[in-house]
PDB file of N, H, CA, C and O in Angstrom:
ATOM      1  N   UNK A   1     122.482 122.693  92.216  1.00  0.00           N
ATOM      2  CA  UNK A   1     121.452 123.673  92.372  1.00  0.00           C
ATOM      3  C   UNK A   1     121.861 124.612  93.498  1.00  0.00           C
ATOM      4  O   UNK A   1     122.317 124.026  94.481  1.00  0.00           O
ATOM      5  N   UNK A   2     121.788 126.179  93.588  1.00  0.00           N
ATOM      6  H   UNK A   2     121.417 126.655  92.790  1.00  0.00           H
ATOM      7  CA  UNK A   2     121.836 127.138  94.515  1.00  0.00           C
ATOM      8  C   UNK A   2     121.149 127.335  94.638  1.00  0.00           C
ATOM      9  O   UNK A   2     120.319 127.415  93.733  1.00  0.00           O
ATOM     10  N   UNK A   3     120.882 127.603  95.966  1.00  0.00           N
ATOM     11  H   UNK A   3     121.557 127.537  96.701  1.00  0.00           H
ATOM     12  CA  UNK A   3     119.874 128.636  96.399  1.00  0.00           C
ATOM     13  C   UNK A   3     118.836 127.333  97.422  1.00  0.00           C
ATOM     14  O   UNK A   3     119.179 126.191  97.728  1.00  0.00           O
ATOM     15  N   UNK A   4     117.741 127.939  97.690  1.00  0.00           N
ATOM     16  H   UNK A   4     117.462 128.866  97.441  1.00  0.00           H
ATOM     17  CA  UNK A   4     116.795 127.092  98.786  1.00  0.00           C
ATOM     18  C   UNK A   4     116.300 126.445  97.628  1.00  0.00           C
ATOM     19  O   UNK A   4     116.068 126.725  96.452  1.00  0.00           O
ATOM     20  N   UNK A   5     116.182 124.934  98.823  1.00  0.00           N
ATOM     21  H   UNK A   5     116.370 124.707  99.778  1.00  0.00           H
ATOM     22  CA  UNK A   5     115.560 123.823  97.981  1.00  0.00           C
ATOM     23  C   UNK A   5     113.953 124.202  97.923  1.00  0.00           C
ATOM     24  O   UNK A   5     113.282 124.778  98.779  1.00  0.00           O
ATOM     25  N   UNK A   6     113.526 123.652  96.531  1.00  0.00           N
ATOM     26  H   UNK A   6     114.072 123.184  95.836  1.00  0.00           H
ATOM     27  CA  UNK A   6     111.893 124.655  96.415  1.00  0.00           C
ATOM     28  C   UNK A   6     111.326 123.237  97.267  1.00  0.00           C
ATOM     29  O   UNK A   6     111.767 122.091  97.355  1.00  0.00           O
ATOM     30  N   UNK A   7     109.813 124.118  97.984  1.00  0.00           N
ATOM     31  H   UNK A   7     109.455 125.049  97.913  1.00  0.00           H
ATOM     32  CA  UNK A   7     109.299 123.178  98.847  1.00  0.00           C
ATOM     33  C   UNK A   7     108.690 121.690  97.960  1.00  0.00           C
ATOM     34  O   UNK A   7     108.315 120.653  98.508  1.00  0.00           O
ATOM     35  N   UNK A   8     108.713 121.834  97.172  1.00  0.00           N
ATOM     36  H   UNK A   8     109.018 122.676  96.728  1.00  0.00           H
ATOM     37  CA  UNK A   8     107.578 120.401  96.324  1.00  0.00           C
ATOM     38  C   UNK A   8     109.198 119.186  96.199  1.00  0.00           C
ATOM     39  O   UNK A   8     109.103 118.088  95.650  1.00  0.00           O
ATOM     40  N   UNK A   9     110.594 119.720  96.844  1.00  0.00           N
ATOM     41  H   UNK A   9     110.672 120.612  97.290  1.00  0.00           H
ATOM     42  CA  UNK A   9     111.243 118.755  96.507  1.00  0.00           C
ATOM     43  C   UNK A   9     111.551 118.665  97.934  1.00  0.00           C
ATOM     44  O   UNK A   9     112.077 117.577  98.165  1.00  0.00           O
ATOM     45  N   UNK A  10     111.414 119.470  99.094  1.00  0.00           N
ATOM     46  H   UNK A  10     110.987 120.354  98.906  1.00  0.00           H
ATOM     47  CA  UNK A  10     112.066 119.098 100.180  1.00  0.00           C
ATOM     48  C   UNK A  10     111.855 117.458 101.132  1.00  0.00           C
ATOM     49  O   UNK A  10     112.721 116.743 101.637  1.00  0.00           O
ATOM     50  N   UNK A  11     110.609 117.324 101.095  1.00  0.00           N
ATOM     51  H   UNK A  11     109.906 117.905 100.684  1.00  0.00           H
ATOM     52  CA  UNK A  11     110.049 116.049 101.372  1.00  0.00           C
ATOM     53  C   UNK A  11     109.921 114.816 100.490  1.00  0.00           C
ATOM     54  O   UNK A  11     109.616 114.991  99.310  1.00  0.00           O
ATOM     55  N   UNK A  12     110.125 113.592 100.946  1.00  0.00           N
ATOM     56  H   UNK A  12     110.373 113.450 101.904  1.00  0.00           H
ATOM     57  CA  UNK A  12     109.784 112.411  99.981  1.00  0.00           C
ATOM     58  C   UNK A  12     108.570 112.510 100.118  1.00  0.00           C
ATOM     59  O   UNK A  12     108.749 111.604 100.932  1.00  0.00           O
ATOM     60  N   UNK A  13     107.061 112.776 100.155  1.00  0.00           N
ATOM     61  H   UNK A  13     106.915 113.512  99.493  1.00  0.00           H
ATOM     62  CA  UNK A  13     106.152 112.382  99.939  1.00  0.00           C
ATOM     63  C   UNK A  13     106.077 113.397  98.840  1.00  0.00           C
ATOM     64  O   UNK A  13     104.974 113.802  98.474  1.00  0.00           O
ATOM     65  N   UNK A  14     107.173 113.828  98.297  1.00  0.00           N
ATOM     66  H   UNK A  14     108.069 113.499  98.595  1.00  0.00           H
ATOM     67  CA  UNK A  14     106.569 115.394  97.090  1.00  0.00           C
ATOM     68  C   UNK A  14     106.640 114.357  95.642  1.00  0.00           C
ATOM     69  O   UNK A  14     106.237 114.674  94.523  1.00  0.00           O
ATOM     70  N   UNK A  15     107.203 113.195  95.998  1.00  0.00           N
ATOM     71  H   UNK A  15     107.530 112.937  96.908  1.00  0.00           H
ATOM     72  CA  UNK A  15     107.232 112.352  94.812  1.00  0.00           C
ATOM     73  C   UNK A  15     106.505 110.768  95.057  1.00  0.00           C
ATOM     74  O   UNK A  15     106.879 109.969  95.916  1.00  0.00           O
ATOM     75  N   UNK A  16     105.369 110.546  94.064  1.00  0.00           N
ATOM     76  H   UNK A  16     105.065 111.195  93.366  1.00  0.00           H
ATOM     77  CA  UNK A  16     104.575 109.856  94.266  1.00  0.00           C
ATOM     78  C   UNK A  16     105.248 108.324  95.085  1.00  0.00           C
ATOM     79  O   UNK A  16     106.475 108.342  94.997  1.00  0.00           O
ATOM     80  N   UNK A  17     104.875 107.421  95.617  1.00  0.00           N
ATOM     81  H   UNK A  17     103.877 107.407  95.689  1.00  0.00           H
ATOM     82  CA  UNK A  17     105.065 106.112  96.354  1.00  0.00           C
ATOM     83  C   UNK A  17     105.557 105.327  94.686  1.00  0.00           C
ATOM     84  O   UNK A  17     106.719 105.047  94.388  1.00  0.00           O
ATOM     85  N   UNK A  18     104.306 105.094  93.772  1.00  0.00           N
ATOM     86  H   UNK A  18     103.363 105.321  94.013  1.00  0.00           H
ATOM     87  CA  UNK A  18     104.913 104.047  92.727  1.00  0.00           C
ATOM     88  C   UNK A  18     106.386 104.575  92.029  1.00  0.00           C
ATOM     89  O   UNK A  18     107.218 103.763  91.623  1.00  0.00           O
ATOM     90  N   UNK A  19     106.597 106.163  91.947  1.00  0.00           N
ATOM     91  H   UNK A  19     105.921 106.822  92.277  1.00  0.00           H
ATOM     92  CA  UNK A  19     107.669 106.568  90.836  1.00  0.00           C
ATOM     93  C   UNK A  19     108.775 106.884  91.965  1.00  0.00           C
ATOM     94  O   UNK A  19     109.734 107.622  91.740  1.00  0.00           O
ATOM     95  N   UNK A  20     108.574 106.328  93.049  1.00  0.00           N
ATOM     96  H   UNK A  20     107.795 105.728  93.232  1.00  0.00           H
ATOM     97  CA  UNK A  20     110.408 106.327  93.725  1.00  0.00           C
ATOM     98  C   UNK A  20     111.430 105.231  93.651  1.00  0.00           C
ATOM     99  O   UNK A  20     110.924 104.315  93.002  1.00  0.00           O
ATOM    100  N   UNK A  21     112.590 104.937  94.014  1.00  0.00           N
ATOM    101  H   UNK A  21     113.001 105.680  94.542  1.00  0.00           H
ATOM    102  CA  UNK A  21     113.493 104.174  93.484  1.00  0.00           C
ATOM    103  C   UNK A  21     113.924 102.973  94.510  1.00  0.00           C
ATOM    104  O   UNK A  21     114.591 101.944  94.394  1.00  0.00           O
ATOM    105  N   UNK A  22     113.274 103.560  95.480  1.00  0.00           N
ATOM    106  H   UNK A  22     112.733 104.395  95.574  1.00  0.00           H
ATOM    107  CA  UNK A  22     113.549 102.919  97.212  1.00  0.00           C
ATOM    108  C   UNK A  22     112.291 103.448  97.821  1.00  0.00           C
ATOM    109  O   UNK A  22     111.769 104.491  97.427  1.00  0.00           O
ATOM    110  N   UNK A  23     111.726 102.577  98.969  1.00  0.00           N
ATOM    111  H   UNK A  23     112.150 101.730  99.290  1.00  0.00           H
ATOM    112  CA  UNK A  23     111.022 102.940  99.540  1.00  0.00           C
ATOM    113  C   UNK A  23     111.030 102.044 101.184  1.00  0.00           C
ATOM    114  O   UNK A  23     111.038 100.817 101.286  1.00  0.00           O
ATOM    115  N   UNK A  24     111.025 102.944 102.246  1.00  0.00           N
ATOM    116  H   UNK A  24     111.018 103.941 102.163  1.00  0.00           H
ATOM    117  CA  UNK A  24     111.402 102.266 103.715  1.00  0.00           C
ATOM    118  C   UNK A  24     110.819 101.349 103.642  1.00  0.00           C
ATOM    119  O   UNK A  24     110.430 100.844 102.589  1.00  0.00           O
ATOM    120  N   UNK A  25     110.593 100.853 104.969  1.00  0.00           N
ATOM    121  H   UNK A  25     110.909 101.264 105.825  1.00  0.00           H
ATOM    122  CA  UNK A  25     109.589 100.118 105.399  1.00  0.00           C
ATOM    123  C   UNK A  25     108.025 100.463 105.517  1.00  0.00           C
ATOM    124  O   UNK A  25     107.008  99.779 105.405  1.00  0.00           O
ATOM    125  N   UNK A  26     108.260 101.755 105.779  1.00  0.00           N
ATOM    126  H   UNK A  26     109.087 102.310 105.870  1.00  0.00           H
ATOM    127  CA  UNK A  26     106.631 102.126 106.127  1.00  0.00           C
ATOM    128  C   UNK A  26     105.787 102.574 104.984  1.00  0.00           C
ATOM    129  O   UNK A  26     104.613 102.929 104.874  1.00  0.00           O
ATOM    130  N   UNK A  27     107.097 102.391 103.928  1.00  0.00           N
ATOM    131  H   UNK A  27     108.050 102.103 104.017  1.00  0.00           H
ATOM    132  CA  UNK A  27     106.601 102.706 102.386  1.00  0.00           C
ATOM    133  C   UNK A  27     105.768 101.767 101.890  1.00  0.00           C
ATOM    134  O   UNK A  27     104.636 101.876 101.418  1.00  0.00           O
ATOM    135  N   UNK A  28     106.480 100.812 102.059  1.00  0.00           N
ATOM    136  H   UNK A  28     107.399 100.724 102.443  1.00  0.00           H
ATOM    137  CA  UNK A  28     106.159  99.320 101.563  1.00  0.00           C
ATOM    138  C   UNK A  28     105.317  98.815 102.424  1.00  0.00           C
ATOM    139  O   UNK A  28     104.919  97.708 102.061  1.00  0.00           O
ATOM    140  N   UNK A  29     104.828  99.219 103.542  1.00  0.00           N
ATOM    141  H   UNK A  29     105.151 100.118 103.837  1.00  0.00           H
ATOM    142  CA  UNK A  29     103.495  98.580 104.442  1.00  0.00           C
ATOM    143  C   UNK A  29     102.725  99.417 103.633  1.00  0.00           C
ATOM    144  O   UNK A  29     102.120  98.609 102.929  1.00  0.00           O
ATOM    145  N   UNK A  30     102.381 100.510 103.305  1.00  0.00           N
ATOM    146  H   UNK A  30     102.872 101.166 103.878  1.00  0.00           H
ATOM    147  CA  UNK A  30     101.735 101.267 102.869  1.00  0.00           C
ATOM    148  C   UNK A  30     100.819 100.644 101.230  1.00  0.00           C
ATOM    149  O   UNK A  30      99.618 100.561 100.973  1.00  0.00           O
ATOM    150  N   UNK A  31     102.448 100.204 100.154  1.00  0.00           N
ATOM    151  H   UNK A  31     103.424 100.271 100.363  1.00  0.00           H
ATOM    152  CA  UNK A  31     101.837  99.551  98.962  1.00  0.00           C
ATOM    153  C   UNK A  31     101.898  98.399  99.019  1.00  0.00           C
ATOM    154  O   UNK A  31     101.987  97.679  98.024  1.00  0.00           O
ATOM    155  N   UNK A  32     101.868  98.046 100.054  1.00  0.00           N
ATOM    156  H   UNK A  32     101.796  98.631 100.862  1.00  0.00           H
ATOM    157  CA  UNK A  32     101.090  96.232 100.329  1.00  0.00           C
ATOM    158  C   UNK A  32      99.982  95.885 101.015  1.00  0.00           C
ATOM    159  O   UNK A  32      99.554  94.738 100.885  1.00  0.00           O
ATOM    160  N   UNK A  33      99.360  96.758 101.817  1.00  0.00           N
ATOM    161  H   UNK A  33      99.708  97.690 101.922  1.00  0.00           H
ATOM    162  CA  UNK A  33      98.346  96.788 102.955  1.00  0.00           C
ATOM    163  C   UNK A  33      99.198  95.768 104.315  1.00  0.00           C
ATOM    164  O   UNK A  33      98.538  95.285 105.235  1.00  0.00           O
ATOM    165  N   UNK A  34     100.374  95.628 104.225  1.00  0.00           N
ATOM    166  H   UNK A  34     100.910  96.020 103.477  1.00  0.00           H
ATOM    167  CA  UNK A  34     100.920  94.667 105.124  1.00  0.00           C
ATOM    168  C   UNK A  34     101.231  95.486 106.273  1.00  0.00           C
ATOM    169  O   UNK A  34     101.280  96.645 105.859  1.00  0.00           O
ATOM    170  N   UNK A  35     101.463  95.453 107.504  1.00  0.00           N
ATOM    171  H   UNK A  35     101.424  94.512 107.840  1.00  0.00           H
ATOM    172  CA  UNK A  35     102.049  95.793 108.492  1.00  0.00           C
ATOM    173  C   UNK A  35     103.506  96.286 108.615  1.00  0.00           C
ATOM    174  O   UNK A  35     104.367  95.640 108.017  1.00  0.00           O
ATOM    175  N   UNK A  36     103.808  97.201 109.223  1.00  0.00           N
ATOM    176  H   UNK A  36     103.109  97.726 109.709  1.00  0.00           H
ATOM    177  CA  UNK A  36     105.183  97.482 108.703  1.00  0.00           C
ATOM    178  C   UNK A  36     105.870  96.547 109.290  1.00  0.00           C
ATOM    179  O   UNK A  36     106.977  96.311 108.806  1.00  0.00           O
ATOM    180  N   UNK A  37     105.308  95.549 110.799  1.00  0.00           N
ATOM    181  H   UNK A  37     104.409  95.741 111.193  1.00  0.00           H
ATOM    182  CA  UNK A  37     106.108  94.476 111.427  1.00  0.00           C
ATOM    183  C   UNK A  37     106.168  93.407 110.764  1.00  0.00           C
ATOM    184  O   UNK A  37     107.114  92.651 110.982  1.00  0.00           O
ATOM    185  N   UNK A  38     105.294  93.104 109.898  1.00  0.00           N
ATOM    186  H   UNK A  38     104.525  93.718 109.720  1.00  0.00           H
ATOM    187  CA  UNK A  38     105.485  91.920 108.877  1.00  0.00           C
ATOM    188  C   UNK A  38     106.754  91.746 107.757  1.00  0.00           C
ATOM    189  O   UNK A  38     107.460  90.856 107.283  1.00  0.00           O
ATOM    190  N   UNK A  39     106.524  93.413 107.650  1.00  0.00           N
ATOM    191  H   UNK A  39     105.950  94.136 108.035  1.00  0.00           H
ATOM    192  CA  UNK A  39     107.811  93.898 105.975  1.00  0.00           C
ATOM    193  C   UNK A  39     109.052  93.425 107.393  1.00  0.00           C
ATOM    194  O   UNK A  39     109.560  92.316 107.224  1.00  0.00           O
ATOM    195  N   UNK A  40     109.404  94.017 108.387  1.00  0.00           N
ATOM    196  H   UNK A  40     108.992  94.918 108.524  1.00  0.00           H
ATOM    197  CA  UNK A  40     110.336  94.044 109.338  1.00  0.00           C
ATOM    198  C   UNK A  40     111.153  92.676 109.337  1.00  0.00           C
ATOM    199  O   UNK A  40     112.357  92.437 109.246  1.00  0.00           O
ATOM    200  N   UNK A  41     109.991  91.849 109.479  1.00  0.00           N
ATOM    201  H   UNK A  41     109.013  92.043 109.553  1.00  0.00           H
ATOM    202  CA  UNK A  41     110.192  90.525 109.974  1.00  0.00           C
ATOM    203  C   UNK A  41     111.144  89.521 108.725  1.00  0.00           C
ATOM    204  O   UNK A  41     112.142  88.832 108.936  1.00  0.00           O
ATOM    205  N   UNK A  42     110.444  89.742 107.480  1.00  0.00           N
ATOM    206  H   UNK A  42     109.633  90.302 107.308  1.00  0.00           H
ATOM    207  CA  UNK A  42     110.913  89.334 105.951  1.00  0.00           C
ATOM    208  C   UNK A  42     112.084  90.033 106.271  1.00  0.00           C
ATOM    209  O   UNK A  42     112.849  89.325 106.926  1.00  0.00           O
ATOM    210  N   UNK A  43     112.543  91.262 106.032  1.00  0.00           N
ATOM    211  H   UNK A  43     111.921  91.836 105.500  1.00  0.00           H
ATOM    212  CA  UNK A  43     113.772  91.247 106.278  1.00  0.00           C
ATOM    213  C   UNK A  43     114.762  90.446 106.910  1.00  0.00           C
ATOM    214  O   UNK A  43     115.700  89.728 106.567  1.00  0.00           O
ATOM    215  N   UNK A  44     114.021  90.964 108.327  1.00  0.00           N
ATOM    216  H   UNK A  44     113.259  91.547 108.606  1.00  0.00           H
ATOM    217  CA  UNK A  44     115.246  90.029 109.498  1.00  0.00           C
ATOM    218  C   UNK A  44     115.236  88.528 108.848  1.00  0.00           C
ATOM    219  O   UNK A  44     116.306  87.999 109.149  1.00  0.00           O
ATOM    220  N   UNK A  45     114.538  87.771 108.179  1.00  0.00           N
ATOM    221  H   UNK A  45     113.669  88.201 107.935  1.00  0.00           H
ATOM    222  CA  UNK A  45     114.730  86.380 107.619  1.00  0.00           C
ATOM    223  C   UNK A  45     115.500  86.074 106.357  1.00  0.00           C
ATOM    224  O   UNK A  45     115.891  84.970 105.980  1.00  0.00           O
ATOM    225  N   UNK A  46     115.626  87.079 105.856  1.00  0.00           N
ATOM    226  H   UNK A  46     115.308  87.976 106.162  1.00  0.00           H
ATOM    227  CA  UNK A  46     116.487  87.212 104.831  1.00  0.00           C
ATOM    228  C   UNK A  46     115.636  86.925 103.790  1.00  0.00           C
ATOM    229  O   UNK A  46     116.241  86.763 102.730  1.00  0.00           O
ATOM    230  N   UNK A  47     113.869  86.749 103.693  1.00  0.00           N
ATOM    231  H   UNK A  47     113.378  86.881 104.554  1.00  0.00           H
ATOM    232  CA  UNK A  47     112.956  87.256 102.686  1.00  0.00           C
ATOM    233  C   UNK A  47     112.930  87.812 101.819  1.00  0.00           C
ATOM    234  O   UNK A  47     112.521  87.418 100.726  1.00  0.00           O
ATOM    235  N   UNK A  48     113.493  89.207 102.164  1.00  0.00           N
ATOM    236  H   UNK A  48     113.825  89.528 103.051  1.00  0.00           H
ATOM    237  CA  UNK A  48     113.222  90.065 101.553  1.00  0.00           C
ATOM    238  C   UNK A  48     114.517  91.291 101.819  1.00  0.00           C
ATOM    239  O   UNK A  48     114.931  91.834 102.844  1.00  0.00           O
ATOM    240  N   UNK A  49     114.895  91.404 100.381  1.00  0.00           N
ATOM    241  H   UNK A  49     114.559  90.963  99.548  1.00  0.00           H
ATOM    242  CA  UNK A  49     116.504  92.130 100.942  1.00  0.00           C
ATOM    243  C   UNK A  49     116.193  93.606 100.739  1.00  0.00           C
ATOM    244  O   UNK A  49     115.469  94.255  99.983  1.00  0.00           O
ATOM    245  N   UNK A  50     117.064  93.873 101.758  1.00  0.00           N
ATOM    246  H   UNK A  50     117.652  93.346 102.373  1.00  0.00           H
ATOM    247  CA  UNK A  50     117.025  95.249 102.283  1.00  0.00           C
ATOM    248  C   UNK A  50     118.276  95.935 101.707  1.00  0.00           C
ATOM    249  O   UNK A  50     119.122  95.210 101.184  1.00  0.00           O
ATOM    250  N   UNK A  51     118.485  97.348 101.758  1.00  0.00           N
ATOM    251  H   UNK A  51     117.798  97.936 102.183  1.00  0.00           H
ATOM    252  CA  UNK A  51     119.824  98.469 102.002  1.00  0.00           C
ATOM    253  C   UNK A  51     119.589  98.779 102.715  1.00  0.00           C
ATOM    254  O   UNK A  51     118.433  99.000 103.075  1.00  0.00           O
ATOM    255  N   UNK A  52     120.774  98.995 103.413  1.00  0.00           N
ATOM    256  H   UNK A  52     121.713  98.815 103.120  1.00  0.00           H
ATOM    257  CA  UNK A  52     121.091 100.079 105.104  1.00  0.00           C
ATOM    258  C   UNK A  52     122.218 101.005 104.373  1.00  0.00           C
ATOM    259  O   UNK A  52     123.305 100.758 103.851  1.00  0.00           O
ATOM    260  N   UNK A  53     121.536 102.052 104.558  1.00  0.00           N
ATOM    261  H   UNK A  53     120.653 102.252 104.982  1.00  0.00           H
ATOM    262  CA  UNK A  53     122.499 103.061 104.471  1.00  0.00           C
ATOM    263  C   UNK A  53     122.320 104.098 105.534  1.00  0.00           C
ATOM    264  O   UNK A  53     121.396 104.907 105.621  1.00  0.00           O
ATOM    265  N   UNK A  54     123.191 103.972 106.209  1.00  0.00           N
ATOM    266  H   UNK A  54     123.942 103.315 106.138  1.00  0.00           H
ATOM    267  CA  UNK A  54     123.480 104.933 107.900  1.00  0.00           C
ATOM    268  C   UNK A  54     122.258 103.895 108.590  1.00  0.00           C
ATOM    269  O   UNK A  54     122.080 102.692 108.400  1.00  0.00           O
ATOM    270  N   UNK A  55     121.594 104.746 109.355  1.00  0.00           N
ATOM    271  H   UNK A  55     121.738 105.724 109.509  1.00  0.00           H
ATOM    272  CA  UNK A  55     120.135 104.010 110.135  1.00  0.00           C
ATOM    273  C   UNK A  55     119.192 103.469 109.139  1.00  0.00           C
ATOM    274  O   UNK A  55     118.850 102.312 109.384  1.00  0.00           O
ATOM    275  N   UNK A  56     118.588 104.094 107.885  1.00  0.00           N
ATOM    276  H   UNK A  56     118.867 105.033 107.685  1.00  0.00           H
ATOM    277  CA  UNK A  56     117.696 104.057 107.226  1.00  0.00           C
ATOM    278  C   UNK A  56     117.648 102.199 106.355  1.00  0.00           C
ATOM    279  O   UNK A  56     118.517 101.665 105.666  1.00  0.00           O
ATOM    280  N   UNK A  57     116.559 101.777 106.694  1.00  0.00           N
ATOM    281  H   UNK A  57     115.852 102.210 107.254  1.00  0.00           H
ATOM    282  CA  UNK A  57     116.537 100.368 105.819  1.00  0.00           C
ATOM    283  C   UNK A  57     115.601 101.002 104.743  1.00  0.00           C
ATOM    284  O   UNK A  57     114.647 101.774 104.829  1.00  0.00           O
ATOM    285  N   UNK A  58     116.304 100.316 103.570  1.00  0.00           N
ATOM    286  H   UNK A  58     117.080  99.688 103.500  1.00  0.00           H
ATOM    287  CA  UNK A  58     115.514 100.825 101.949  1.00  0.00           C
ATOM    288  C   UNK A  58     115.646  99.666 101.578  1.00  0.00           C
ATOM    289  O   UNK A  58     116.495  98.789 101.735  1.00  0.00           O
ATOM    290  N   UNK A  59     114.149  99.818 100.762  1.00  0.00           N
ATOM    291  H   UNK A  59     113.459 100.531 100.635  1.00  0.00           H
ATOM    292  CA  UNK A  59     114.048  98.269  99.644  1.00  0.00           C
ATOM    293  C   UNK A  59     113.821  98.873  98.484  1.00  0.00           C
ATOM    294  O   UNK A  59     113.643 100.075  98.285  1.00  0.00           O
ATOM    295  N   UNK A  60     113.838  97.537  97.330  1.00  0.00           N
ATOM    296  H   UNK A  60     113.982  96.561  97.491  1.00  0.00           H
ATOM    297  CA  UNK A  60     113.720  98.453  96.205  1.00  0.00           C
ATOM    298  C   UNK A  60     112.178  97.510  95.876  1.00  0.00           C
ATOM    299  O   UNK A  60     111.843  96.344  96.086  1.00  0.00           O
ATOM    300  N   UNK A  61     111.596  98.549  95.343  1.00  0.00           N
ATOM    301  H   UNK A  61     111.868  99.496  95.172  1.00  0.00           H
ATOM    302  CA  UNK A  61     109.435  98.120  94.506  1.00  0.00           C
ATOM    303  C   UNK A  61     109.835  96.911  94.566  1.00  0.00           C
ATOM    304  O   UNK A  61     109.536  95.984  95.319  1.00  0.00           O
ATOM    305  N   UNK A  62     110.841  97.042  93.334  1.00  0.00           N
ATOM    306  H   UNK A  62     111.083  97.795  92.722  1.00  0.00           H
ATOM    307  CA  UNK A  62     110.534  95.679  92.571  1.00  0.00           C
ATOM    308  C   UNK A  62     110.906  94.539  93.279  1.00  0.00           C
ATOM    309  O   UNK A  62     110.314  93.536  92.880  1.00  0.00           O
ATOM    310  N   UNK A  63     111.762  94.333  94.285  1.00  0.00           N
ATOM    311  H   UNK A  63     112.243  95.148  94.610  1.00  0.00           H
ATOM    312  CA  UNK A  63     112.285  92.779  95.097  1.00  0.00           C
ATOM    313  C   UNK A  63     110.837  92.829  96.296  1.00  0.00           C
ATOM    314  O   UNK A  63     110.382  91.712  96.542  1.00  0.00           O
ATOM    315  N   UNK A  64     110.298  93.753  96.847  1.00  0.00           N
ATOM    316  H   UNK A  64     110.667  94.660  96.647  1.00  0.00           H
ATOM    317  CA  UNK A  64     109.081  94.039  97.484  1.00  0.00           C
ATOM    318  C   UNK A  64     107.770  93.211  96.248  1.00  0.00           C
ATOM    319  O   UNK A  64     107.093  92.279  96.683  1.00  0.00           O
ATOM    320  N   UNK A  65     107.709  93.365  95.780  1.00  0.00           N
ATOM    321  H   UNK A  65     108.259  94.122  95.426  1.00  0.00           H
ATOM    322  CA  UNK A  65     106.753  93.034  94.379  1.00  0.00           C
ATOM    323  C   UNK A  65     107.201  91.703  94.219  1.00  0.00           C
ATOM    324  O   UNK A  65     106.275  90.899  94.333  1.00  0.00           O
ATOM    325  N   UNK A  66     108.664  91.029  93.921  1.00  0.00           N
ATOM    326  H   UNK A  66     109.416  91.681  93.828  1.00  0.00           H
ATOM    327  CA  UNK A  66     108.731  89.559  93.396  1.00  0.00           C
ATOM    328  C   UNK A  66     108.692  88.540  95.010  1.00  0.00           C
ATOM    329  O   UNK A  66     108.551  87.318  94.972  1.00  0.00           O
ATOM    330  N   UNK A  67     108.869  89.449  96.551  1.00  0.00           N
ATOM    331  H   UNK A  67     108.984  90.442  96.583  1.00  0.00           H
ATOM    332  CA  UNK A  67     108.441  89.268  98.020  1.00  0.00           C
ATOM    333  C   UNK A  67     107.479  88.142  97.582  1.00  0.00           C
ATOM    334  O   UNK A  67     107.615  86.936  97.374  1.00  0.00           O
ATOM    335  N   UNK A  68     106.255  89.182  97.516  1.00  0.00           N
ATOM    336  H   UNK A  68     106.144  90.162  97.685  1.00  0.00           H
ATOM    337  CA  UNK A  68     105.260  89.068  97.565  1.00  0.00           C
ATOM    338  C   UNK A  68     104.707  87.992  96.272  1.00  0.00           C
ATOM    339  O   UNK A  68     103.788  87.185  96.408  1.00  0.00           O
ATOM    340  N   UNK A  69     105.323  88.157  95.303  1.00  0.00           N
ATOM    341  H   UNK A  69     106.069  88.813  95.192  1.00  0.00           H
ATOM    342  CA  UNK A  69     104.223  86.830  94.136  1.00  0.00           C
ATOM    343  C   UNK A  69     105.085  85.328  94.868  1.00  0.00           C
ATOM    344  O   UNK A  69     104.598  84.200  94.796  1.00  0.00           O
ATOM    345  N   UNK A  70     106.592  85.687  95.630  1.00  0.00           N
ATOM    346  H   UNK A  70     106.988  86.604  95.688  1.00  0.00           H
ATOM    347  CA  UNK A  70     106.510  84.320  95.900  1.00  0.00           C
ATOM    348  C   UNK A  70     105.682  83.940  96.892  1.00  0.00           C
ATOM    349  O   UNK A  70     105.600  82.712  96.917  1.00  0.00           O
ATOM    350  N   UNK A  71     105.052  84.454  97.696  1.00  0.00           N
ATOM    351  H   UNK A  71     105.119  85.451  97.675  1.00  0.00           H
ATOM    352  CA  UNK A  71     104.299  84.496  98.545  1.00  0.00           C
ATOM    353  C   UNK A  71     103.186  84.022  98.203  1.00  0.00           C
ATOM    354  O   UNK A  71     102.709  83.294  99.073  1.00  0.00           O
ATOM    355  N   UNK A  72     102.408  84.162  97.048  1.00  0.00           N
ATOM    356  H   UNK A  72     102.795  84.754  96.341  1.00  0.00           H
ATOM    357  CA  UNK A  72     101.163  83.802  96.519  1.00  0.00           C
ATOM    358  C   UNK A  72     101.084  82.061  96.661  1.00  0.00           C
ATOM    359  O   UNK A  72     101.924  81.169  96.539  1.00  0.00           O
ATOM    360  N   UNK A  73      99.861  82.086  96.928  1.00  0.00           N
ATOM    361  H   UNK A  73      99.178  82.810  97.027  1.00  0.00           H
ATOM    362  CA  UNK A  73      99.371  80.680  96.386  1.00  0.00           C
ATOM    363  C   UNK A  73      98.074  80.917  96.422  1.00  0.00           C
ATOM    364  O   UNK A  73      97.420  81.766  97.027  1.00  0.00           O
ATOM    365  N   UNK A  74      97.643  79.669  95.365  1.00  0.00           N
ATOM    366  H   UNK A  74      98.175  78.980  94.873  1.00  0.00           H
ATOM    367  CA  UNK A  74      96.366  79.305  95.142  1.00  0.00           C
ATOM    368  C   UNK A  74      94.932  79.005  96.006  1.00  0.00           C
ATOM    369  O   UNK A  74      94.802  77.861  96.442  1.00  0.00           O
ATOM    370  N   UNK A  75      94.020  79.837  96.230  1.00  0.00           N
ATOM    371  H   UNK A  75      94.125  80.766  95.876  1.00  0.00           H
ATOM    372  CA  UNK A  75      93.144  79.547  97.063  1.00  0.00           C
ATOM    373  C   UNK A  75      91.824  78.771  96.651  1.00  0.00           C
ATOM    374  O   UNK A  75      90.881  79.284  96.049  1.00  0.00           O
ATOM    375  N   UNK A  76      91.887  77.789  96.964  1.00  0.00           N
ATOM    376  H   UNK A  76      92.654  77.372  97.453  1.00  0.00           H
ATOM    377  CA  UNK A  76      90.716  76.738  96.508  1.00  0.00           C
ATOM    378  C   UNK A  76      89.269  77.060  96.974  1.00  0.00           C
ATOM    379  O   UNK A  76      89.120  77.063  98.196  1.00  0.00           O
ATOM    380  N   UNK A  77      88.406  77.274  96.374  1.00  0.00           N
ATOM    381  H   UNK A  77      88.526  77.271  95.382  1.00  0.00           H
ATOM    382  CA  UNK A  77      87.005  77.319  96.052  1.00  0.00           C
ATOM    383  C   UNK A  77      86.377  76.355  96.969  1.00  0.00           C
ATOM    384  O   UNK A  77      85.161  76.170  96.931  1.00  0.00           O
TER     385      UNK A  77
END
């Protein structure tokens, strides 16, 4: 593409949270209601796997999503 990038693509928030391919950490506190120090922490434990590319840590939905159902358990009545 030439020319200036049009504004609705310059930013990641110009593309919705569910239809991106990666999402940081503060992405994923965001579609979990979790803390971003909690997502942090799963990482550093090897929970929950991360990409580093340069500074930036990226996860992908879906290992964020299977995180979390192993996480589930049953709450008794």
């Amino acid at each position: 593409m030439n020319g200036p990038i049009p504004p609705a693509l310059r930013r990641s928030e110009a593309v919705p949270l569910a239809d991106r391919l990666t999402w940081n950490v503060s992405d994923a506190a965001k579609a979990t209601g979790l803390s971003a120090r909690t997502i942090q922490q799963a990482i550093y434990r090897d929970e929950l796997p991360a990409i580093r590319v340069g500074r930036r840590v990226l996860l992908s939905p879906d290992a964020v999503r299977a995180w979390l159902e192993s996480k589930s358990t049953s709450v008794a009545r």
